[in-house]
N, C-alpha and C positions, 0 to 999 in steps of 0.2 A: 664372661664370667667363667672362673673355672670349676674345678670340682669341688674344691675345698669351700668356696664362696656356695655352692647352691647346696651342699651339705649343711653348712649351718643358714641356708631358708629353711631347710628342713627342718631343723633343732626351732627353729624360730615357728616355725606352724603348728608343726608339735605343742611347742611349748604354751601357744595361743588356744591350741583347743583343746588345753590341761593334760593330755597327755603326758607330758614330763614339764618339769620344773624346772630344773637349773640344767647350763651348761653340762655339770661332772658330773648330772647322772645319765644325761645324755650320752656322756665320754664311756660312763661307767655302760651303756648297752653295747658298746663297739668295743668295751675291753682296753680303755682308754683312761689313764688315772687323769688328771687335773691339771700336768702338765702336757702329756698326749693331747689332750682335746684341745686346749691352748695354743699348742703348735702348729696341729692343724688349723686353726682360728684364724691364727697369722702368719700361715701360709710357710710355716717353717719345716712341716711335714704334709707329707700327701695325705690324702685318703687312697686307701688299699682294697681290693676286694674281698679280704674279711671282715674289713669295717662294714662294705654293702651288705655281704650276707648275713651279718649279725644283724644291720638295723632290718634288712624284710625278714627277719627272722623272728625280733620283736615286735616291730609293727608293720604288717604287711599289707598296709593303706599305703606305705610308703612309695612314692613312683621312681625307683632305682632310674629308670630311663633317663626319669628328669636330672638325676645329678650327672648323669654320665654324656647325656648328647644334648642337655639345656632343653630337650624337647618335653612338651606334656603338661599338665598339670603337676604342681609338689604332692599334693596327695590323689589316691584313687577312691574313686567309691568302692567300698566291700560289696561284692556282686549278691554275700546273704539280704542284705541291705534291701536289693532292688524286689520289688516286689509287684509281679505284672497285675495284681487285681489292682491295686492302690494305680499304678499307673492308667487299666482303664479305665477307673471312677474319675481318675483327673481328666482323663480326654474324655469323658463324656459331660463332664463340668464344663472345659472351655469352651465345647460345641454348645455347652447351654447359654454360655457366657454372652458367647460369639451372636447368639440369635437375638437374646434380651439387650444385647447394645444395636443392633441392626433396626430394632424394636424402636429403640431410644432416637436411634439417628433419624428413623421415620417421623417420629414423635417429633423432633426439634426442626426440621424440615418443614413441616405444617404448620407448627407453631410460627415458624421466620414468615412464612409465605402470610397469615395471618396476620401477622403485625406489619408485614409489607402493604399489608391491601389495607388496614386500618391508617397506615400514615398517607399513601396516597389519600382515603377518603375527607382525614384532616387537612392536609394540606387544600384540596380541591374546597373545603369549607373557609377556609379563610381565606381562598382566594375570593371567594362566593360573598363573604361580610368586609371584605377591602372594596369590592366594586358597589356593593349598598352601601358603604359608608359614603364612597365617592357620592353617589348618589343622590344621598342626601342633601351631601354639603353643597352639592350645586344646585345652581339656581336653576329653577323648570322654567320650561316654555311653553304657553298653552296658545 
C-alpha cells in the first residue's frame, strides 16, 4: 500500500469517527479543492509533505508514521486523554476481577467433583437394584 492508499484510511477513520464528512473537506484540511483530493484518490498525484503537515496540524490524533512507513496504528491516542488515576482504578478492577473468577473456578471445581461423586453413587445404586432384581426373578434354593 502506498501513501496515497493509507492517506485516504485516514480520511476513512476520520470520517467513521465524525470527525470529517466528505472526501472535499477532507481535501479542503490539506488545501486540496475536489479535484486535488481526487487525484490523490486515484493515485494521479502524490501526497506531499504539506498535505502531512496540514492534516497533524488539524488533527493531531493522526499517526503521520502510519501513512509514510505503513507502520502503527491510523490514529493515536491524545496522551490529554490518558489519565493514570482512571487507569489505576482499572487495574485494581481486574485484580478484583481476576480473584472473584479464581472464586468462581473453585466454586465449579467442587460443584464437578460433587456431581462426580453423586453419579458414581447412582450408578453403584442401580447396579445394587439390577442384582435384587436378578434376584428375585430366580428361583431360591433352600
Amino acid at each position: 500500500m502506498d501513501y496515497n492508499k493509507r492517506l485516504i484510511e485516514v480520511y476513512l477513520e476520520l470520517k467513521k469517527k465524525g470527525e470529517i464528512t466528505t472526501l472535499k473537506d477532507f481535501g479542503w484540511v490539506m488545501s486540496e479543492n475536489a479535484n486535488g483530493i481526487s487525484d490523490i484518490k486515484f493515485e494521479r498525484k502524490s501526497v506531499t509533505l504539506t498535505h502531512l503537515e496540514m492534516l497533524k496540524e488539524r488533527f493531531n490524533e493522526v499517526n503521520i508514521e502510519r501513512i509514510v512507513t505503513g507502520e502503527g496504528p491510523i490514529l493515536l491516542i491524545p496522551t490529554e486523554n490518558i489519565q493514570p488515576e482512571k487507569i489505576e482504578k482499572d487495574d485494581e478492577r481486574i485484580t478484583q476481577l481476576e480473584t472473584e473468577l479464581s472464586k468462581a473456578n473453585l466454586q465449579v471445581e467442587h460443584l464437578e467433583s460433587i456431581i462426580k461423586s453423586k453419579d458414581e453413587t447412582l450408578k453403584a445404586r442401580e447396579q445394587m437394584i439390577e442384582l435384587m432384581n436378578r434376584l428375585v426373578k430366580s428361583p431360591t434354593s433352600n
